[in-house]
N, C-alpha and C positions, 0 to 999 in steps of 0.2 A: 504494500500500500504506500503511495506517492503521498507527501505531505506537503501539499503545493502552500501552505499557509506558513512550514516553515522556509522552506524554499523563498519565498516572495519576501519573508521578511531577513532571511539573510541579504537578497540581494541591497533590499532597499537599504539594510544598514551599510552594506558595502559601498554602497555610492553616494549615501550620506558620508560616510568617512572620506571617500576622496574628495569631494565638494568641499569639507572643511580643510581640506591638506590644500587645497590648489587656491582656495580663497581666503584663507586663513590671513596674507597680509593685505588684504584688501580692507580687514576693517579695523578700527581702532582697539586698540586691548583693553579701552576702558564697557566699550560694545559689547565684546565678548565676554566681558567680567560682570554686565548685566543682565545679559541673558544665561547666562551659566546658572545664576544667581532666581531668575524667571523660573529654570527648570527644575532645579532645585524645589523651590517652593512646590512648583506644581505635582512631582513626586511625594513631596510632604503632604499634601493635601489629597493627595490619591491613597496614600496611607492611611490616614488619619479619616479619610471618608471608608476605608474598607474595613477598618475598626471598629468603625462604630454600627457597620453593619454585621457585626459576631466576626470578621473573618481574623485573621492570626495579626494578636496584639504585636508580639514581637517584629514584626514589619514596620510598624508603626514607629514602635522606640527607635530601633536602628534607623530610622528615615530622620527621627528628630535629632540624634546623636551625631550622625555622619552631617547632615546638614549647620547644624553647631560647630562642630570642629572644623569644618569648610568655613563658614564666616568670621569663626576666629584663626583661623593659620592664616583669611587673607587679611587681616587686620581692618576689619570693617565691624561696625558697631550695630549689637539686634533692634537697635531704636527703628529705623527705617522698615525696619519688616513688620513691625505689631500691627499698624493699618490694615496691612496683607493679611494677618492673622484673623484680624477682629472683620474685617470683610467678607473673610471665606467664612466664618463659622455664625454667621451672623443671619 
């Protein structure tokens, strides 16, 4: 049995990854450092929405943890994100 669902989404991440390799200096690194930041949250929020729908807590923590230590190694402050927080769960 073909699994054309994994298949399609290997390619598609493969060609996402060269589009950022060949465009990568095209954009500013401050750009890239807020959409990193974008996706971030929205994994957080994919998390924390399938928590609360019974599915596995531990996704959740690890989504809040890894994204904490992400905005503190790049030395940015969680002030800016509460907005994001309080919008999504609101």
């Amino acid at each position: 049995m073909i699994l054309s669902g994994v298949i399609v989404n290997s390619v598609a991440v493969g060609f996402g990854s060269l589009l950022g390799v060949f465009f990568r200096n095209k954009f500013n690194k401050k750009v890239i450092d807020t959409v990193m930041s974008g996706m971030g949250l929205c994994v957080l929020y994919i998390g924390i929405s399938g928590s609360l729908k019974g599915q596995n807590i531990l996704v959740t923590i690890g989504s809040i943890a890894l994204g904490i230590t992400k905005i503190k190694a790049a030395n940015l402050s969680l002030a800016p994100f509460i907005p994001i927080f309080i919008y999504l769960f609101i």
